[in-house]
N, C-alpha and C positions, 0 to 999 in steps of 0.2 A: 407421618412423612418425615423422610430425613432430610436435613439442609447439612451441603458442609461448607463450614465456614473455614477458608483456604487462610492460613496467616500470611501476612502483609511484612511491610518492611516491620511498624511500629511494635507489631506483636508477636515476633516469632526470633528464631535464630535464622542466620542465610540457608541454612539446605531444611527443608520441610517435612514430615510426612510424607509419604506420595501412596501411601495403599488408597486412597479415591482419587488421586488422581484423574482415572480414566470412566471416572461416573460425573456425567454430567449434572450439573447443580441444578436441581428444581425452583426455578424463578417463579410459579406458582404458589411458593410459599410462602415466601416475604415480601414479591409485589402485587397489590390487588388489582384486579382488570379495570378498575377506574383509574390507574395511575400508570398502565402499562406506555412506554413511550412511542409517541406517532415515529412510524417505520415508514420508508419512502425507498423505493428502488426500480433504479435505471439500468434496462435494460435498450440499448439502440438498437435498430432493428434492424438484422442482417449483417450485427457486425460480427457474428462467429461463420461468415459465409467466405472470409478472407483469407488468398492462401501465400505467405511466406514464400514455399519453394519445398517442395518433396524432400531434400536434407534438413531444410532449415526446424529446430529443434522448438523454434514460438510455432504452437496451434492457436491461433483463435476460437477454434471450433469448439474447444472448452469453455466457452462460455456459452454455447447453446445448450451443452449437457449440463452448467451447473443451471442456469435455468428451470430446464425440465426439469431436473431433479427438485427445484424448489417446490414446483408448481405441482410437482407427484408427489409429495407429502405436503400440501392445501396452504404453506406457508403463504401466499397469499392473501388469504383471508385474516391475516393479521396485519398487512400492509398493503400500500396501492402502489400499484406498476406503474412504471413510466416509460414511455419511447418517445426521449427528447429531439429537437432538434439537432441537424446539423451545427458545428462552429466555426462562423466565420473567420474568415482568412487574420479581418483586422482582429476580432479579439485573442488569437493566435498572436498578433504582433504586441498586445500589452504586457508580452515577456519575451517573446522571442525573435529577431532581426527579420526584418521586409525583403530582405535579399533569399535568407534561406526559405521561408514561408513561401514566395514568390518560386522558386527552385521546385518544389515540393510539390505545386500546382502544375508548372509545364511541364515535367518530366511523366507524361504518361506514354507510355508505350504504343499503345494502339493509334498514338495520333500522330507519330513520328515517322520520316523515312530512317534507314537503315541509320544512312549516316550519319543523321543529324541526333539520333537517339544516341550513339555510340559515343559521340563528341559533348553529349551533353554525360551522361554517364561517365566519363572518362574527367569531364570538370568537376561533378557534383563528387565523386570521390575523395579528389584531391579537396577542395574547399569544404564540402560539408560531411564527409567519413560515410557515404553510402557505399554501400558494398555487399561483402559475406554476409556479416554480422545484422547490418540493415540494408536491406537488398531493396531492391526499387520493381515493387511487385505490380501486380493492375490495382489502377484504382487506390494505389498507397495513400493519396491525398484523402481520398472520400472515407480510407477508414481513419486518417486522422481526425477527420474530422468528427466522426462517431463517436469514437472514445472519449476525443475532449468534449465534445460536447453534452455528453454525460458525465461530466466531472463539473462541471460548468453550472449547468440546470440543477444538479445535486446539492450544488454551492449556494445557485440563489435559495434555493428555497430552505436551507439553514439560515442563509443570512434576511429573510423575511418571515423567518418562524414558523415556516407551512407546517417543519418535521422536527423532527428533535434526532433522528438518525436518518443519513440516508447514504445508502450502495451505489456505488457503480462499480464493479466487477472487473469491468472493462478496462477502466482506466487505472490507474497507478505505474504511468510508465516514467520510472524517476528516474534514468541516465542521462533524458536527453537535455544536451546545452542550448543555451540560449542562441547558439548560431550552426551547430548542427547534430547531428545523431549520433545515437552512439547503444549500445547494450541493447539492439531489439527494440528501441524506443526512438520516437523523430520527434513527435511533439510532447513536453510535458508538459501534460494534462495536470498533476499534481500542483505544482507553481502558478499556475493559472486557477484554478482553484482555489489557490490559498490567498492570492491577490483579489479573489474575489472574497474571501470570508475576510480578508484586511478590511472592508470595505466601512466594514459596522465591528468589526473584533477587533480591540486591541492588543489582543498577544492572541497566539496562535501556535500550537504545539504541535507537531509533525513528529510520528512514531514509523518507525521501519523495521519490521521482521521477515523480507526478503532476504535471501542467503546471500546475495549482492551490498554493499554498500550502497545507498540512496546518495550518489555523489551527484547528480544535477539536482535536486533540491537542495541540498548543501549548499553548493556553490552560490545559485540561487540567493541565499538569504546570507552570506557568508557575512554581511558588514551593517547585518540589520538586526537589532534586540527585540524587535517583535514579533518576531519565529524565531523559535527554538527548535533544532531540529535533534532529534537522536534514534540512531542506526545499531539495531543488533546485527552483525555479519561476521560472514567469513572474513577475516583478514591474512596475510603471509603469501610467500612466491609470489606466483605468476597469475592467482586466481584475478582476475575480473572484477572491479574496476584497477588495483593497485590500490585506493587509496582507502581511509577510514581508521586510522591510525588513532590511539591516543591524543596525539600532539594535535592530530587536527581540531581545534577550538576555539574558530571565529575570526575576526579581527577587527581593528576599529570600534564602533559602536558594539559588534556582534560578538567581541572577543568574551569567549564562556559560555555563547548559545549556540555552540555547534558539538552533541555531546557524543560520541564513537564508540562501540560497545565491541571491541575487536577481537574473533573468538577463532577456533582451532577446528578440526573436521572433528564428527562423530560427538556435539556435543547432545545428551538427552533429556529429556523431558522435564526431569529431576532438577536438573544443573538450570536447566534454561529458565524455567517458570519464574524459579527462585531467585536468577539474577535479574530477569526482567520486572517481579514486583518490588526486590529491593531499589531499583534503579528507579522506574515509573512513578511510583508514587512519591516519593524526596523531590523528583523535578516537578510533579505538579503540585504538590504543597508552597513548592521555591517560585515556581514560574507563575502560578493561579493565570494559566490559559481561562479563556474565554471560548475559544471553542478549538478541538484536536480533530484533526488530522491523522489516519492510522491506514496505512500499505500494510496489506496482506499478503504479499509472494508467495506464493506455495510450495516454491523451490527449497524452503526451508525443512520442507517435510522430506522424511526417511525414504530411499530409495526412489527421490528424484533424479533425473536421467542427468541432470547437472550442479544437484547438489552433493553434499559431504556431512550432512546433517542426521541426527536419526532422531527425528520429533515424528512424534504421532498428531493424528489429527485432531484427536483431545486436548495435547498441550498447542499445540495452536492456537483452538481454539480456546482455551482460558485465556491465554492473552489479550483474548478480542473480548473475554465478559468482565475481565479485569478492568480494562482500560474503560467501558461500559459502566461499569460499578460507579464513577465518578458524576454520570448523570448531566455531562456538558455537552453542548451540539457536538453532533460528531458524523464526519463524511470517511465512509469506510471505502476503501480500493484494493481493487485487486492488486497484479504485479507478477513474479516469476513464477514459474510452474509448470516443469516441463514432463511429467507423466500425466496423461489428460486425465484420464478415472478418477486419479489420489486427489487432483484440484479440483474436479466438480465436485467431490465427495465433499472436501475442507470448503471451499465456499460455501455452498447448500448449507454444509451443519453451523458453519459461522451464521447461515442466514436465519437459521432458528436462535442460535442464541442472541442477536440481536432484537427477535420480534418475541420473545420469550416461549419457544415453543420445545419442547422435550419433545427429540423425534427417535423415532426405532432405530435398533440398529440395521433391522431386515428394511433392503431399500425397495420402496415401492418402484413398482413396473412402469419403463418412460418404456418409447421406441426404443432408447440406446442401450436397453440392459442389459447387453450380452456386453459392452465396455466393462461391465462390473464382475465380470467372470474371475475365477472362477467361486467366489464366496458371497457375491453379491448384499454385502454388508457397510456399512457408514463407515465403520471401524476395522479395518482390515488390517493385520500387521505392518508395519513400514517400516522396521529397523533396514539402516540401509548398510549393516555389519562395520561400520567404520569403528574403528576404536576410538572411545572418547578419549582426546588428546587435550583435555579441556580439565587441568586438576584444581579442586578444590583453592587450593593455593592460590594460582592464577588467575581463579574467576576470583576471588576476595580482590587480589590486588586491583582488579579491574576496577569493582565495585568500590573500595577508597575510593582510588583515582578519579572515578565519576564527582563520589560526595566531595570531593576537593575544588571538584570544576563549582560547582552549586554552589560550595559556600560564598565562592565571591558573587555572587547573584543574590544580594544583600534582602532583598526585595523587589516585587514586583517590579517591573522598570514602568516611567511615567511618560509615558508615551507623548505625549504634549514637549517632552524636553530631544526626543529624541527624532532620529533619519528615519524618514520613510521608506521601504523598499526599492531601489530602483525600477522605475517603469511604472510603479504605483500613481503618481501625480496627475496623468492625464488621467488614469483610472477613475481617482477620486473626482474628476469635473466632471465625469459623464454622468449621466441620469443612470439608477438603475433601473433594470430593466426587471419587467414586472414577472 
């Protein structure tokens, strides 16, 4: 049996090998099934039953197929399922304002007359940015409350040791502000989640490989050294959010723990792996998190309807067995991804190599399989032809510029001398919940 062992920052040069690449690592090799780590995954129920809007480019409904597709290669049997509860409105409010939260719940359509729906829509735009991008669909609140609520549940039971990994799919919606929507996202579920691993974790690492900047986490923790937050994206023009810049790098207390990885269209497999392990592993050596945080957007992958990317779904996923390799609680989330086949496909296989399972490339028969047409395969090509605009050169300087930020991150920071997250405080009086 072969193992490849992929080099790291400490043992290689920046660009790697890539002929295995796209062979997935046999984790039957070098971990034995007494030691395999307790897998936990949240799936709420009905939440891929929700619909955006016939143009609008978010499906939900990709997470009912990466599901099945779990459960049609028995990846279950290596982890337990969950269907969490609903989250309430107030734990909503341990990061995000009572006014928009409050907004969020009356605005239901079916319960309005003409008028007063149109007058409230017409305010919720101006004050909280519903609209095109986040549209005020049926039932908007109750699938808020899905998602986060599985990011939530996902949360306690890392921070009371049930799991040592645990999914939720659903959630990783990082745009949204603390007082209103923004990028397809209302409530974030990620912030609230990390407020809850704050609870018992003293640092806390947040990874983003959505083809988006992760700017409402950012923002988020911008003035606080116990997240660390770092964002692989698109950055330049006009793309979406605008922001995720080099320079962006914290402030106050947080200044050096906001780290930006600001990248060019068409960058692949090659290019990316290698700047994401030189990068990842230097900040968790620097940072020694206690437990990470990692948004998986699938909008990242090749021949997404809105990305500029051309990563296959192998190098995606190493990123997710990389970050894995480290062996610290870790809450995995979904995030962008707007070809629904290419995300069930990248979820699902992420979901083997989280629970250590080498699965075929021929995908076994759900209902949905005609989605997978026409090669009906895990690994399907995905170059999405963009020229990699992303040289050598460029990603080096990036990679400095990161290690630059790090060095002033002397060591661990000592949490006893430092600010606590805003909105954290009441957090900590509460009891947790079991």
């Amino acid at each position: 049996m072969t193992v490849h062992d992929y080099p790291t920052f400490s043992d290689s040069p920046f660009f790697f090998d890539n002929r295995f690449l796209s062979i997935p690592e046999d984790e039957a090799a070098i971990v034995r099934p007494h030691s395999l780590p307790k897998v936990s995954y949240y799936h709420p129920k009905g939440v891929g039953e929700y619909h955006y809007g016939d143009r609008h480019p978010m499906r939900p409904f990709r997470l009912e197929l990466t599901t099945q597709l779990a459960l049609a290669y028995s990846l279950h049997e290596r982890m337990t399922i969950h269907s969490p509860r609903l989250a309430t409105s107030e734990e909503m409010t341990m990061y995000h304002s009572e006014d928009y939260v409050d907004f969020l719940q009356r605005v239901l359509p079916a319960s309005k007359s003409a008028i007063k729906l149109k007058n409230l829509l017409e305010y919720g735009e101006k004050k909280y940015n519903v609209g095109n991008d986040c549209p005020v669909f049926s039932d908007v609140f109750e699938f808020c409350q899905k998602y986060t609520g599985g990011s939530l549940a996902a949360a306690k039971r890392l921070v009371s040791e049930g799991t040592d990994i645990a999914i939720n799919w659903s959630g990783g919606l990082h745009h949204a502000k603390k007082g209103e929507a923004s990028g397809f996202c209302f409530i974030n579920d990620i912030v609230l989640a990390i407020l809850e691993l704050l609870r018992v974790h003293p640092r806390v690492l947040y990874i983003d490989i959505d083809i988006h900047h992760g700017d409402g986490v950012q923002d988020a923790f911008y003035l606080s050294d116990r997240v660390l937050t770092v964002s692989f994206h698109k950055y330049g023009g006009l793309f979406f959010p605008g922001t995720g810049g080099l320079s962006e790098t914290g402030a106050k207390d947080g200044k050096n723990f906001a780290i930006n990885v600001p990248l060019k269209d068409g960058i692949d497999d090659e290019s990316y792996i290698s700047l994401f392990k030189n990068i990842i592993e230097p900040t968790i050596s620097r940072f020694r998190p206690s437990a990470i945080v990692l948004q998986c957007g699938a909008d990242s992958l090749g021949a997404d309807r809105l990305g500029t990317f051309n990563l296959s779904i192998a190098a995606h996923g190493e990123c997710v067995r990389f970050v894995k390799s480290f062996g610290l609680p870790l809450l995995v989330l979904g995030g962008g991804g707007y070809r629904i086949s290419s995300v069930a496909r990248c979820w699902a296989y992420e979901t083997g190599i989280l629970t250590g399972v080498k699965m075929p490339d021929q995908l076994p028969r759900t209902k949905y399989h005609e989605y997978y047409a026409p090669d009906y395969s895990l690994h399907p090509p995905l170059a999405g032809g963009k020229e990699n605009k992303n040289s050598p050169v460029d990603l080096e300087k990036i990679r400095i510029a990161v290690m630059e930020k790090l060095r002033y991150i002397a060591a661990a920071p000592s949490v006893q001398m430092q600010e606590i997250p805003p909105g954290l405080e009441d957090l900590l009086k509460t009891r947790q919940d079991d």
